[in-house]
TORPA-4810 file (N, C-alpha, C, O; in nm, 3 decimals):
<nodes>
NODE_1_13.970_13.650_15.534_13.908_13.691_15.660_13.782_13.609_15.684_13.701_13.592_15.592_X
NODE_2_13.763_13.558_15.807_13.647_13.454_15.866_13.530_13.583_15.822_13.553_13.703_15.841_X
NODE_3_13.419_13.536_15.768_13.252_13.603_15.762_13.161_13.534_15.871_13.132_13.420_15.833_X
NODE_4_13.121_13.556_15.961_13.047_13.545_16.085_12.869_13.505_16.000_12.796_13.601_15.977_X
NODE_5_12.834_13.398_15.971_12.696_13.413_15.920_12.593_13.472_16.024_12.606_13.426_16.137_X
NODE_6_12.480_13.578_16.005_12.424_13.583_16.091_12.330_13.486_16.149_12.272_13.414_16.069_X
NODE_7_12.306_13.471_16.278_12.213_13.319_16.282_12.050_13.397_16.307_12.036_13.519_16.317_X
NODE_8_11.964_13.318_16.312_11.867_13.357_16.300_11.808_13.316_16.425_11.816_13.201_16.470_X
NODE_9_11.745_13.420_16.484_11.718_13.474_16.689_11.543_13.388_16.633_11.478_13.416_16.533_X
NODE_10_11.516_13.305_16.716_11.377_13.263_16.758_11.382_13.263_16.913_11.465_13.232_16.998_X
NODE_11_11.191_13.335_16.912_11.144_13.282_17.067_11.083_13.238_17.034_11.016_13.244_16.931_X
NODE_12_11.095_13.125_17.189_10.954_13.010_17.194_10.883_13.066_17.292_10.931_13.075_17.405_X
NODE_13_10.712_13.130_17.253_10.699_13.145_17.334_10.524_13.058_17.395_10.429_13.018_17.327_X
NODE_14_10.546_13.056_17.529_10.395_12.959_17.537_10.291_13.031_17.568_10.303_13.144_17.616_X
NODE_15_10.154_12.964_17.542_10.096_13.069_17.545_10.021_13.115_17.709_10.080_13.076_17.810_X
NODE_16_9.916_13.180_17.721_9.902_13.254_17.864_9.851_13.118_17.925_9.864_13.005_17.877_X
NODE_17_9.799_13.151_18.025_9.693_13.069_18.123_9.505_13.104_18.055_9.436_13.195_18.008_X
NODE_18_9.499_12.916_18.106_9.350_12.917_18.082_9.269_12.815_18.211_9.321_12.761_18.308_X
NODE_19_9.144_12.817_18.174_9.057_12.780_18.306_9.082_12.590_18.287_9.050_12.510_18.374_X
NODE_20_9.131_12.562_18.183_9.180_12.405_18.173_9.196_12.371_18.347_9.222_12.450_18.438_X
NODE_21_9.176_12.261_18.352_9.230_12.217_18.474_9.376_12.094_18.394_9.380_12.016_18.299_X
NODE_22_9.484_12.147_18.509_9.596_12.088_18.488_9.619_11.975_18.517_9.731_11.940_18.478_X
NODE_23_9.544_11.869_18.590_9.509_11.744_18.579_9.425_11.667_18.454_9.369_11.559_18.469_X
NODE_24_9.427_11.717_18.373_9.369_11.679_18.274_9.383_11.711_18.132_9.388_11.825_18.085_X
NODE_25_9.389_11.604_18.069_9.472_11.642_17.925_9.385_11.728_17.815_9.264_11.705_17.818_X
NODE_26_9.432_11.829_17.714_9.423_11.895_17.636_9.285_11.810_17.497_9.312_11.717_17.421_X
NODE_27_9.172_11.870_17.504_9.161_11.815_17.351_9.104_11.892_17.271_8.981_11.892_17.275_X
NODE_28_9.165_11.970_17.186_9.119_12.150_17.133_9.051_12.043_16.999_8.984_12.120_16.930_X
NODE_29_9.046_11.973_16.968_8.960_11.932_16.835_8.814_11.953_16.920_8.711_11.955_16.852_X
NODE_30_8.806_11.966_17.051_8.664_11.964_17.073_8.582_12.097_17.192_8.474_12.155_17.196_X
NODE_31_8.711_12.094_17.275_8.676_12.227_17.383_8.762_12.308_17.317_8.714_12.375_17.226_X
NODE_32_8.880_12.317_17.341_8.970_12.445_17.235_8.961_12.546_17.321_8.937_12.647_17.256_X
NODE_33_8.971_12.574_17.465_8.952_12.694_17.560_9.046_12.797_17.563_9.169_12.794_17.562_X
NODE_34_8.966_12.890_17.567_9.049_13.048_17.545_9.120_13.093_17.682_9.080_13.061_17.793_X
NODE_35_9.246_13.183_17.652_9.272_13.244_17.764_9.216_13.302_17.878_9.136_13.383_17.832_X
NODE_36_9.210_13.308_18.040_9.146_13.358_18.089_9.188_13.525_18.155_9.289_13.590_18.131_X
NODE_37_9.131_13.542_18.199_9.190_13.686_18.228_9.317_13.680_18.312_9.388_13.780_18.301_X
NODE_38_9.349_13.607_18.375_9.545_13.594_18.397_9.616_13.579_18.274_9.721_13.630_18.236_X
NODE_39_9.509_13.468_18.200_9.631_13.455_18.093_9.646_13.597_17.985_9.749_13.639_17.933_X
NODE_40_9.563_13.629_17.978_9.508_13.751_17.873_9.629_13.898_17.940_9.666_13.984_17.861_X
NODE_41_9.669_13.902_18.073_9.717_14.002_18.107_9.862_13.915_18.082_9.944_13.996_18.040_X
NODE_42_9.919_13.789_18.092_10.057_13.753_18.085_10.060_13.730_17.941_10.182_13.731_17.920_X
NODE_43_10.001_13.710_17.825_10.020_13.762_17.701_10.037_13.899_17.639_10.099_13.925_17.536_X
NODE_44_9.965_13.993_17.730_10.000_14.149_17.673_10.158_14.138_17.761_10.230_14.231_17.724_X
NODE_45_10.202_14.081_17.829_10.318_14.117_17.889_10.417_14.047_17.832_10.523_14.109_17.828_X
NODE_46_10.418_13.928_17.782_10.543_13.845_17.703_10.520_13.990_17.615_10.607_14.075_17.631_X
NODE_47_10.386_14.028_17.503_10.408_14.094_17.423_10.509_14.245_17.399_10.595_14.271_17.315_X
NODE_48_10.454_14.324_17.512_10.514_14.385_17.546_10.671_14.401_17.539_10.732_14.498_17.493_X
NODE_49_10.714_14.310_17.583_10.858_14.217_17.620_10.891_14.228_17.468_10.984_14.309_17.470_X
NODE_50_10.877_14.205_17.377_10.893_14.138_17.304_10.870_14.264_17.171_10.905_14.248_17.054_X
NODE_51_10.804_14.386_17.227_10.780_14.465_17.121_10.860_14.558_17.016_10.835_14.621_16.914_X
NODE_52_10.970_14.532_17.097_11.110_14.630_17.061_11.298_14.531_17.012_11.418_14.556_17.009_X
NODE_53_11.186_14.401_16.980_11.280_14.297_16.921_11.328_14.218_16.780_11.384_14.114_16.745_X
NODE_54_11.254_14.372_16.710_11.245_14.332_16.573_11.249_14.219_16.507_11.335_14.162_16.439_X
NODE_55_11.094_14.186_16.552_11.053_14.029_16.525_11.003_14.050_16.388_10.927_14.145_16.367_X
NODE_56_11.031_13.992_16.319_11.020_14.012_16.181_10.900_13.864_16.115_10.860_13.851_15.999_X
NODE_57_10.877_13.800_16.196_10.749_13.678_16.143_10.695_13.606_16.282_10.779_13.562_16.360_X
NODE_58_10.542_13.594_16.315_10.528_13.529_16.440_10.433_13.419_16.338_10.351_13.441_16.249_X
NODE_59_10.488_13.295_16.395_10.402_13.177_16.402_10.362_13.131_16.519_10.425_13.149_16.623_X
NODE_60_10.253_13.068_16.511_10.168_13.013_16.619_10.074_12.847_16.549_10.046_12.815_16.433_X
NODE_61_10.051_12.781_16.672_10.005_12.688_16.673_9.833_12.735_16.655_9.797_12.841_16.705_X
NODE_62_9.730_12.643_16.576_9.595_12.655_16.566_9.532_12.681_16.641_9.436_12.750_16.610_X
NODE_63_9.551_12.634_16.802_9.463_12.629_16.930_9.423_12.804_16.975_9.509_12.893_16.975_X
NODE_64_9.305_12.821_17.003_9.276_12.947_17.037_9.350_13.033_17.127_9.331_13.154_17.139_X
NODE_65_9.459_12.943_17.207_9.501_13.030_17.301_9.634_13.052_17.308_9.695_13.108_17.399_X
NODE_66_9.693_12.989_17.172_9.777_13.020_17.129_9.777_13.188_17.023_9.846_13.290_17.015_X
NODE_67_9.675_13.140_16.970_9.556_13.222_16.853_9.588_13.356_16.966_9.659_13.454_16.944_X
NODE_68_9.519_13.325_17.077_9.496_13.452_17.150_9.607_13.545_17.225_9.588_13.658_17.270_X
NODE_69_9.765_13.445_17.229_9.861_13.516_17.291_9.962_13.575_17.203_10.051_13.657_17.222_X
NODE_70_9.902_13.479_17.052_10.039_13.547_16.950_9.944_13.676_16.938_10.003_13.782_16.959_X
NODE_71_9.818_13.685_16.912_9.785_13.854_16.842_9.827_13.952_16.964_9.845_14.071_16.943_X
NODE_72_9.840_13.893_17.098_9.871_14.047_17.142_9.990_14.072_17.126_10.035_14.176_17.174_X
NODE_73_10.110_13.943_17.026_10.220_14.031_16.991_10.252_14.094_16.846_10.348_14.157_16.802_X
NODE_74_10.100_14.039_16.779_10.108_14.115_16.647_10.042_14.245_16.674_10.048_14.333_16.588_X
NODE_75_9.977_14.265_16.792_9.889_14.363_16.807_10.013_14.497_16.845_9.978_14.612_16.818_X
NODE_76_10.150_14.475_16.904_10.234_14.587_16.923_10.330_14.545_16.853_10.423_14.625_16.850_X
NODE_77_10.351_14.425_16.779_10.454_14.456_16.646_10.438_14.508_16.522_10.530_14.563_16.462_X
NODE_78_10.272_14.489_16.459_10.229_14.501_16.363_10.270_14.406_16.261_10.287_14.446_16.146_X
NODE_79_10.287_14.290_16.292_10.314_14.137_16.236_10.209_14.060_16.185_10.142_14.041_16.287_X
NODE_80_10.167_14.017_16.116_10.086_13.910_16.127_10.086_13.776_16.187_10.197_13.732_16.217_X
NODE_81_9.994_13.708_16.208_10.010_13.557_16.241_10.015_13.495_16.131_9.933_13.525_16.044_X
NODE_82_10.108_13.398_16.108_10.089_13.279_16.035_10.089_13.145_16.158_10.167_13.104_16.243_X
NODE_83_9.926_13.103_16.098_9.943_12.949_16.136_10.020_12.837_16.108_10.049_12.838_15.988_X
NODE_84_10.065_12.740_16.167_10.111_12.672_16.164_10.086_12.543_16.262_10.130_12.529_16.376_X
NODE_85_9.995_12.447_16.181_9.947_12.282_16.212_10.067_12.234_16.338_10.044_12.222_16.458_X
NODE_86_10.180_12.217_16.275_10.290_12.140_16.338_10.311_12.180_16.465_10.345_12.094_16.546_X
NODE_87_10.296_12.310_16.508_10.291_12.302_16.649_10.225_12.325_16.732_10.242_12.429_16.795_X
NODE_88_10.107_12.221_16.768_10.007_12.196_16.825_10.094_12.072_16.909_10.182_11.992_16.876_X
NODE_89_10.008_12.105_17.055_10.036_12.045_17.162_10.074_11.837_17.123_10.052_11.798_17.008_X
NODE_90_10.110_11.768_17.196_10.160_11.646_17.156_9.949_11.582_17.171_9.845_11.617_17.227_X
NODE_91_9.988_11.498_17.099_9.832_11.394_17.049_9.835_11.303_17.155_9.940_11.241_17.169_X
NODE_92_9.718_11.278_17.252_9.722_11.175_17.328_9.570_11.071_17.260_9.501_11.022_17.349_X
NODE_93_9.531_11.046_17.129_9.463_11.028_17.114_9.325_10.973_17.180_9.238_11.060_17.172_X
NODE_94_9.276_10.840_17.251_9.203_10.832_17.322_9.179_10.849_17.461_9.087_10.820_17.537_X
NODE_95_9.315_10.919_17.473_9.331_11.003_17.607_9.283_11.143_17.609_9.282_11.216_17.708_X
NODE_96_9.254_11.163_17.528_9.249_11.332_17.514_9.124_11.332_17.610_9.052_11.232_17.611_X
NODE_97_9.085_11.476_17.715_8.991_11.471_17.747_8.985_11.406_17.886_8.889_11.429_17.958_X
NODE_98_9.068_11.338_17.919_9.061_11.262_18.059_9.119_11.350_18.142_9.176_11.451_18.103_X
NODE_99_9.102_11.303_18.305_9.200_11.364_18.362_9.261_11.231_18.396_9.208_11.122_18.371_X
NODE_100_9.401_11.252_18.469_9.523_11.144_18.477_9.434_11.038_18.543_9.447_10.921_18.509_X
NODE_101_9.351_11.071_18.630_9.267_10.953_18.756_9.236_10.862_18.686_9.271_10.745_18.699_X
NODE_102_9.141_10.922_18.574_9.084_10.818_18.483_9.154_10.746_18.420_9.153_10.625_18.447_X
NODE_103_9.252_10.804_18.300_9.362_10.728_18.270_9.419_10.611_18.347_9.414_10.496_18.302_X
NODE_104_9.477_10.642_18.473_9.466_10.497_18.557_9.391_10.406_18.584_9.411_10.285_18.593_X
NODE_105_9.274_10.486_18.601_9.168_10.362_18.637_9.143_10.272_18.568_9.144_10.151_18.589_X
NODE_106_9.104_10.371_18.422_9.046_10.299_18.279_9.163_10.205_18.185_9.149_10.111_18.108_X
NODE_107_9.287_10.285_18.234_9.386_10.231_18.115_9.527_10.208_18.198_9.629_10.276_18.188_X
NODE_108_9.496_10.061_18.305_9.607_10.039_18.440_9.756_10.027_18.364_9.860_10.083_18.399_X
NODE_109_9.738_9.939_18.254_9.855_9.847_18.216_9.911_9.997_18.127_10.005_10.073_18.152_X
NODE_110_9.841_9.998_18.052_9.894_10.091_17.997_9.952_10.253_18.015_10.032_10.321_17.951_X
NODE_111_9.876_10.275_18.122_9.933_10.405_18.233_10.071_10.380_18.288_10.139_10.481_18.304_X
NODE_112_10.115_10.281_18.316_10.215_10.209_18.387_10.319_10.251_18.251_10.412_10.331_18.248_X
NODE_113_10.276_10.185_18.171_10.402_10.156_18.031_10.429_10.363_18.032_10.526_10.419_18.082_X
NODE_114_10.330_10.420_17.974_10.316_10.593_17.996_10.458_10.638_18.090_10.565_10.680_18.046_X
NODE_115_10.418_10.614_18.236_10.504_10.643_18.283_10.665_10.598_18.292_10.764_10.671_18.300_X
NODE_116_10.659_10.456_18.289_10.784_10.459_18.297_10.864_10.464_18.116_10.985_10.439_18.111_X
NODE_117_10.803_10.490_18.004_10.857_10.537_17.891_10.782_10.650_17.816_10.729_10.630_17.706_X
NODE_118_10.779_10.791_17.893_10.726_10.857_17.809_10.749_10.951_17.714_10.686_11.052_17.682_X
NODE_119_10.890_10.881_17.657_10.934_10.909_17.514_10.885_10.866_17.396_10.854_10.926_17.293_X
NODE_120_10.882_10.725_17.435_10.821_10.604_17.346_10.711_10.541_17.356_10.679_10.447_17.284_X
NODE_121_10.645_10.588_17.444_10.526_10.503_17.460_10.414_10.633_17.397_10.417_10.751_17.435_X
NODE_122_10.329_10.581_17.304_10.183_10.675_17.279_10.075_10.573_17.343_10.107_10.461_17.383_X
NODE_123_9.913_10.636_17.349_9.791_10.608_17.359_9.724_10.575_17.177_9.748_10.625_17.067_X
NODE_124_9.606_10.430_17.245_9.578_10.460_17.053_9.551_10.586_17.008_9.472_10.660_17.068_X
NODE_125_9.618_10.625_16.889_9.537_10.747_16.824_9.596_10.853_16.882_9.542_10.964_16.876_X
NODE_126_9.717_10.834_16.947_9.838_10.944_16.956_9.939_10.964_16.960_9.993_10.860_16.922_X
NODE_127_10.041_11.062_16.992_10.171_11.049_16.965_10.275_10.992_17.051_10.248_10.979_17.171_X
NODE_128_10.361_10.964_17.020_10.497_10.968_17.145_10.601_11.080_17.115_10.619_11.098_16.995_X
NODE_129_10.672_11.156_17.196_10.739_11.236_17.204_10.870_11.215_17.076_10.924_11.320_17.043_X
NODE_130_10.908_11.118_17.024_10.980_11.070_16.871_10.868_11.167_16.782_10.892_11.282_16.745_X
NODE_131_10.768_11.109_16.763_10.665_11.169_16.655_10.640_11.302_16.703_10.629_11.379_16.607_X
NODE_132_10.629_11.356_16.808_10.641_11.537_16.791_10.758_11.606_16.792_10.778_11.727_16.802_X
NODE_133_10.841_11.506_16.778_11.018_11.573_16.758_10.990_11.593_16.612_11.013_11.703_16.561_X
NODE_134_10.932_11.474_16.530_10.991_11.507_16.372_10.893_11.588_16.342_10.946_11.682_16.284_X
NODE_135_10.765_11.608_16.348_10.696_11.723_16.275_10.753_11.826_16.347_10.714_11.918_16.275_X
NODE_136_10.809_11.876_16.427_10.830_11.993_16.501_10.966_12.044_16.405_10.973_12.146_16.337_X
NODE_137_11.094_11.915_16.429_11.142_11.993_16.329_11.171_11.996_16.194_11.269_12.061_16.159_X
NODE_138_11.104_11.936_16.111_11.033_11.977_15.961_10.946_12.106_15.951_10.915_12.154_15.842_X
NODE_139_10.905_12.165_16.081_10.832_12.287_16.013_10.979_12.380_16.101_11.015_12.477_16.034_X
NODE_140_11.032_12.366_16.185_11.122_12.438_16.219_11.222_12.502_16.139_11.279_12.610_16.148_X
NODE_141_11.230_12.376_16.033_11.412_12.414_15.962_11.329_12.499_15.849_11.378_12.605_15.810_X
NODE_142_11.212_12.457_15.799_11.138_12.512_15.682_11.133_12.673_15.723_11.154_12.762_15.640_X
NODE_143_11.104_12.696_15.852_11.090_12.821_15.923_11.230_12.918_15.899_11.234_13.027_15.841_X
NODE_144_11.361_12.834_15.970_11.482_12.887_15.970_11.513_12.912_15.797_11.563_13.019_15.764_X
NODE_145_11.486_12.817_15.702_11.494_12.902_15.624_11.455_12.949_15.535_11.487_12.938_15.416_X
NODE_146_11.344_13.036_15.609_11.268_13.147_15.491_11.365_13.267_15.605_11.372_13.384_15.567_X
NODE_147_11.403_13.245_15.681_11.378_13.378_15.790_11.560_13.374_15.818_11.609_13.400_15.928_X
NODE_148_11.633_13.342_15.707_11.776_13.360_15.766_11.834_13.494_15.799_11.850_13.590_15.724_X
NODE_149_11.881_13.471_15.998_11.966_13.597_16.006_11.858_13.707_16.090_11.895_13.789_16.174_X
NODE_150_11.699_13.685_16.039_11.602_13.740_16.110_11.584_13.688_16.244_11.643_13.593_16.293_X
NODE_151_11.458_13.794_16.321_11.474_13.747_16.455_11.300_13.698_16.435_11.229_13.787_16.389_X
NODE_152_11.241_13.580_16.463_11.108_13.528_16.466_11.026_13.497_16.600_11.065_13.577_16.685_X
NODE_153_10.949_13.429_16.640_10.877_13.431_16.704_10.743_13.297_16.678_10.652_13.294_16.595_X
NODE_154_10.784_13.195_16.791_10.674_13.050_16.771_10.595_13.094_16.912_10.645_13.114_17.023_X
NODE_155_10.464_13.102_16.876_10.375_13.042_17.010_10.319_12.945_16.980_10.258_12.918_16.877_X
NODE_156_10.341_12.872_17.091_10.322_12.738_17.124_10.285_12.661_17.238_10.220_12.729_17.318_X
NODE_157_10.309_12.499_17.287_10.269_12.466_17.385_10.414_12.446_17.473_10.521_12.491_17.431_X
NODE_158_10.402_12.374_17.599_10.447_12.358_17.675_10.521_12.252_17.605_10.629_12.288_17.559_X
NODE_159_10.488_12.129_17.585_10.545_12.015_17.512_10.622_12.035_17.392_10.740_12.004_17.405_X
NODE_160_10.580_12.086_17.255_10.621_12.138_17.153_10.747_12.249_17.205_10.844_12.279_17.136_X
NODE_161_10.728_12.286_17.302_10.905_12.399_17.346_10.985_12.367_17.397_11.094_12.425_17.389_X
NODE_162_10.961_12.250_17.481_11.046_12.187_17.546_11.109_12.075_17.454_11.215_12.037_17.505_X
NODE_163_11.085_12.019_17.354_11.108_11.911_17.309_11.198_12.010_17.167_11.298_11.968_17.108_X
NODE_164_11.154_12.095_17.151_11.211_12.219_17.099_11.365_12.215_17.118_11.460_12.185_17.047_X
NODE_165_11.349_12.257_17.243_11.452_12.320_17.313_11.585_12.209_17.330_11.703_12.234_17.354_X
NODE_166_11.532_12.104_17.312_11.647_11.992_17.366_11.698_11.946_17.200_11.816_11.955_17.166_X
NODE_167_11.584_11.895_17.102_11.676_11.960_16.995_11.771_11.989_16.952_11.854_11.916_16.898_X
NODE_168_11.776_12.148_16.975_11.855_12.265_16.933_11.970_12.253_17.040_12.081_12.285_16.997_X
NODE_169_11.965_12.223_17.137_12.113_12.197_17.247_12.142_12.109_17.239_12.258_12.105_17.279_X
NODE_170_12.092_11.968_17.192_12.155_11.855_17.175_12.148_11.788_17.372_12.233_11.722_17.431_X
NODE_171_12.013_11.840_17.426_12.007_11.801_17.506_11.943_11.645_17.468_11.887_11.641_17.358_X
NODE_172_11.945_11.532_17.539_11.845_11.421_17.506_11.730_11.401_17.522_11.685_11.391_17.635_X
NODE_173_11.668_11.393_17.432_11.543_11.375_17.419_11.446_11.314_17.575_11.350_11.379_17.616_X
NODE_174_11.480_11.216_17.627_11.453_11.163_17.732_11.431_11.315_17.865_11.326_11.310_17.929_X
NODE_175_11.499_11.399_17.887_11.508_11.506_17.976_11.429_11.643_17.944_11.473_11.748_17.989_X
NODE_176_11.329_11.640_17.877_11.220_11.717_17.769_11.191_11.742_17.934_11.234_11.827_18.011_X
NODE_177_11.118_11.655_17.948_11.055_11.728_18.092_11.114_11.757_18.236_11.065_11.758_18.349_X
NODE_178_11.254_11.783_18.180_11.342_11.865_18.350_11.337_12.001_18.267_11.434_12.069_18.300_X
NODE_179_11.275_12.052_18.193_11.277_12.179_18.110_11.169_12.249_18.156_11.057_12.208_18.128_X
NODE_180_11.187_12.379_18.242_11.043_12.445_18.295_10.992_12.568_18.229_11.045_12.678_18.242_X
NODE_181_10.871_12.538_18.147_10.809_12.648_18.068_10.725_12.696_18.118_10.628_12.619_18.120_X
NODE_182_10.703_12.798_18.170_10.545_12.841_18.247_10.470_12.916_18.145_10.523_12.968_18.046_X
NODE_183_10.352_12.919_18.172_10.256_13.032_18.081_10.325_13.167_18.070_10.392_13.233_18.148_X
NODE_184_10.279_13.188_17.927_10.377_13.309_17.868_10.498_13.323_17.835_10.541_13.407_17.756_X
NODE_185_10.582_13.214_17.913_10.695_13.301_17.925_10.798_13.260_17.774_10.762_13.203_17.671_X
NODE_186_10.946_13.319_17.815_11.019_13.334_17.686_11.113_13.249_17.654_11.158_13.236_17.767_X
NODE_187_11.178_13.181_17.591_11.279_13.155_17.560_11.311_13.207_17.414_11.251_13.243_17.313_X
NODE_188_11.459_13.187_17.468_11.574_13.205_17.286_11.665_13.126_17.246_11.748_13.083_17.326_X
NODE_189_11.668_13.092_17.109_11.754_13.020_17.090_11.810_13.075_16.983_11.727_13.077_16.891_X
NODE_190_11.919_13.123_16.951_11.972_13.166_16.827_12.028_13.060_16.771_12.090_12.983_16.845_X
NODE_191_12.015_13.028_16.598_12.020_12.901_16.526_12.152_12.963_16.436_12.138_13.074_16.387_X
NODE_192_12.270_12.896_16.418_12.401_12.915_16.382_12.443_12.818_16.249_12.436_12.696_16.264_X
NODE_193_12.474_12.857_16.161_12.535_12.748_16.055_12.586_12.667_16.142_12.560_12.556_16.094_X
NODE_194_12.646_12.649_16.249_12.718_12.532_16.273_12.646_12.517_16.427_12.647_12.401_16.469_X
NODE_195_12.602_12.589_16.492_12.572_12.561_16.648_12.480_12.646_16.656_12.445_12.729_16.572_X
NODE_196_12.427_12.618_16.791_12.312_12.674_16.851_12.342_12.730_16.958_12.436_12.687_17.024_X
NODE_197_12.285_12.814_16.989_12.304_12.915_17.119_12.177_12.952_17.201_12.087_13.026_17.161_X
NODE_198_12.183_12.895_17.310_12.061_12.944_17.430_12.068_13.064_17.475_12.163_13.089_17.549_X
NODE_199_11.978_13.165_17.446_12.010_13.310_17.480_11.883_13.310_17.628_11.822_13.413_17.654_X
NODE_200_11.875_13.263_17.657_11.715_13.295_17.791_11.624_13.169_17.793_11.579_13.130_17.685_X
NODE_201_11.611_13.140_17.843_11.447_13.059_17.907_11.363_13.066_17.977_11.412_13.060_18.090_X
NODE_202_11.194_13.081_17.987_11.143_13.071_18.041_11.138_13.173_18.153_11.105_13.173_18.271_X
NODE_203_11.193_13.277_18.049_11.189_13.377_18.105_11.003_13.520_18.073_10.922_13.534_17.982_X
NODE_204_11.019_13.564_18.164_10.877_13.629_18.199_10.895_13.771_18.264_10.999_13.793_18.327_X
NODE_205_10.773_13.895_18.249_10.782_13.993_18.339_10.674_14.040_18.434_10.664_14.129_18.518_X
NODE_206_10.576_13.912_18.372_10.466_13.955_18.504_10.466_13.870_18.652_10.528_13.767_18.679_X
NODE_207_10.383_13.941_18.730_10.395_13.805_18.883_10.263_13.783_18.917_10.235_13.704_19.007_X
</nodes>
């Protein structure tokens, strides 16, 4: 008789909204900005969501506002956080800190290359979307298996879930960004000895 292995249920989830301006790139080694009060109410609500899903381990990325959306789901699971380095937003190294304007202004030739390869192309002193595929999944599979068959829980960024997500479907890497993650919200992917299964995306319950 066939034995069905159980697969093991992860959400990705991102974290709330903050006062960042969205023209401008991320650099938590130095501002590191916390949720703001939208985001703070769409984290108690993924949480919420999420409280009656017998999540059995939440990891989260270092950044505070990741920090700040996983505890409100340890706060109604009674989970702890474990950190986890590897999924922190993608490295734009001497980009970090700009907004896009500047980037053009300051860095023409190379803004150009950005856009039209931004799989493969990094900034000095950061990543390309190849290099946050492999740390992402080296801590992923390490994840799947301590937690076989369990249901878990990643907060994370926008970049790190999407690049996630294509992964695990065997979508191509190149199409990371036709993938729409908004603040908070959910996805699932259940992980299978042999296949993967998309259970939801980017799915949410606040407006």
């Amino acid at each position: 008789m066939r034995v069905k292995e159980p697969s093991t249920n992860v959400y990705f989830i991102r974290h709330g909204q903050t006062d960042f301006p969205l023209d401008r790139i991320y650099c938590d080694n130095e501002e590191d900005p916390a949720l703001n009060t939208n985001g703070i109410y769409q984290a108690k609500s993924a949480a919420v969501w999420l409280k009656d899903k017998n999540i059995r381990a939440i990891y989260a990325s270092p950044a505070l506002r990741t920090q700040m959306t996983a505890k409100e789901i340890s706060d109604v699971t009674g989970i702890d956080v474990i950190t986890r380095n590897e999924w922190v937003e993608r490295r734009f190294g001497i980009w970090e800190g700009l907004y896009f304007h500047e980037i053009e202004a300051q860095y023409p030739d190379l803004y150009l290359k950005w856009k039209q390869d931004n799989v493969g192309f990094s900034p000095e002193g950061g990543e390309n979307i190849s290099d946050v595929l492999e740390r992402l999944d080296s801590s992923l599979q390490q994840i799947l298996a301590n937690h076989k068959g369990e249901t878990i829980a990643i907060v994370s960024h926008v970049g790190p879930i999407r690049v996630s997500l294509c992964q695990s479907l065997n979508i191509p890497i190149e199409n990371f960004r036709q993938i729409r993650i908004d603040y908070a919200s959910i996805s699932r992917v259940d992980y299978g000895a042999t296949r993967n299964n998309l259970i939801s995306i980017n799915s949410y319950n606040y407006s």
